[in-house]
N, C-alpha and C positions, 0 to 999 in steps of 0.2 A: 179550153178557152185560150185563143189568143191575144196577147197584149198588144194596146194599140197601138205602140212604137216599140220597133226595134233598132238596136242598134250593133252592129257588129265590124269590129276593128283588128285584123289577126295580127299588128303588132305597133303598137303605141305608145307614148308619152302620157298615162294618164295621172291627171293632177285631183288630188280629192281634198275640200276642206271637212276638216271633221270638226265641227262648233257645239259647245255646252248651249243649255236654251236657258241658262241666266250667269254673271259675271262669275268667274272661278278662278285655280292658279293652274297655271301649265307646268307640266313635270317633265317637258321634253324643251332642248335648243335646237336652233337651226343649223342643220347638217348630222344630226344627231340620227343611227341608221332604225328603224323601229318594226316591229312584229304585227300582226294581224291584234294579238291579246296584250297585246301591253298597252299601259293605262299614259296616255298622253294628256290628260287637262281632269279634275277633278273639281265639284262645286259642291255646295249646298243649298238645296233646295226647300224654300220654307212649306211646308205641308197642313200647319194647324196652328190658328191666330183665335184668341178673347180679346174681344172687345168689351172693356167695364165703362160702364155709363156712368162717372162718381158724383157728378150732377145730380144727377134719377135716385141712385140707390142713397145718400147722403142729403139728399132735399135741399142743395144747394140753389138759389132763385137766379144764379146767372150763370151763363158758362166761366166767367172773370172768376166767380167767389167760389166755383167747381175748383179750379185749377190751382186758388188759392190751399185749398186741403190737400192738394196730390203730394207726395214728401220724395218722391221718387222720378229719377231725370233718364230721356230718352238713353239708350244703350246699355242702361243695366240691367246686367244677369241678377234671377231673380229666384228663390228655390221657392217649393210647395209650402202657402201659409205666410208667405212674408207682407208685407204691409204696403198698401200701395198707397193710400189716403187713405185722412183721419181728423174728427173734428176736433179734437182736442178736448181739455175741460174734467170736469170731474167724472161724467157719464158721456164718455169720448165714445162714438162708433167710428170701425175699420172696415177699413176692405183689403181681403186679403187675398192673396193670388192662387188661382185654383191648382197652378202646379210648377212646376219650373220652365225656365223660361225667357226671354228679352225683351224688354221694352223698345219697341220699334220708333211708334211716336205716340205725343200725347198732342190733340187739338180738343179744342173749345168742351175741355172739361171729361175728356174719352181718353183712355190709356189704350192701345193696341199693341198686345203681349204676342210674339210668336215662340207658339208652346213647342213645336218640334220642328224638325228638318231632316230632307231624306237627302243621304248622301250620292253622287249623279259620279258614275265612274265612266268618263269617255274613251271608248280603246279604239285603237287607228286604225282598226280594219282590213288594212294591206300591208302587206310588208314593202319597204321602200325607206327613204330618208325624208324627213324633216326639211322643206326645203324654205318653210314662210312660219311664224309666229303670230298669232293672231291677237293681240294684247287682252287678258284676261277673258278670252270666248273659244279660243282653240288653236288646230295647226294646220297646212298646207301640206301635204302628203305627197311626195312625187315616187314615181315608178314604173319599168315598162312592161307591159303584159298585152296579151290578148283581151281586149273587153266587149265583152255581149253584155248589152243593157237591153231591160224592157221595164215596162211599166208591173209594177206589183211590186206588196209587200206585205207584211204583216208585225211592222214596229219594231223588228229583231236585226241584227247585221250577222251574215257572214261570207265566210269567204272558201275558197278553193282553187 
């Protein structure tokens, strides 16, 4: 099968941005010279969120008097079993967290916990220098080579 653009250049300038697909830190500067495997921007990708209803599970009658019982504020880290809301009282019910974890946000009585994160390592592909900094998404890659491009992939980078 062939692809249905080609492109072929026997000696050029080519520039590659290589961008994280959500905000991260960059571990390379500008002019800094870099390898096909080395790791130029690295993130964290959140992979797995609970969402607890403490309205619903707690029989609170508004989302106001929901939010009123929450004991727990947006960006806290939260380990397995710890207490999110609670009515208080002598025969107080909890709601406890199903495993570890951060509190993302709470709206109208809903806690949104993100349980894990998969860590996203971006490597630059070519070798060449560092020529643009892309604040917190990635880097500008410059270098001169021969390039044959066409269409096709299969999710993977590499090089030769």
């Amino acid at each position: 099968m062939y692809p249905q653009m080609t492109k072929i250049h026997p000696l050029t300038l080519i520039h590659r941005n290589r961008l994280l697909p959500v905000p991260g830190d960059i571990n390379v500067r500008p002019g800094q010279q870099v390898t096909p495997t080395d790791i130029v921007a690295q993130a964290s990708m959140p992979s797995r969120h609970y969402l607890v209803d403490v309205g619903r599970v707690l029989g609170a009658q508004t989302a106001e008097a929901a939010e009123k019982l929450i004991i727990r504020k947006a960006g806290e880290v939260l380990e397995k079993n710890d207490i999110i809301a609670e009515t208080g009282g002598m025969f107080s019910h909890v709601i406890r967290t199903p495993g570890p974890g951060r509190i993302v946000s709470i709206l109208k009585g809903r806690v949104l916990i993100e349980a894990e994160s998969e860590q996203i390592d971006l490597k630059a592909g070519l070798a060449g220098h560092v020529s643009k900094v892309i604040a917190d998404r990635g880097v500008t890659i410059e270098t001169y080579g021969a390039l044959v491009q066409g269409v096709w992939g299969n999710g993977r980078i590499g090089c030769g």
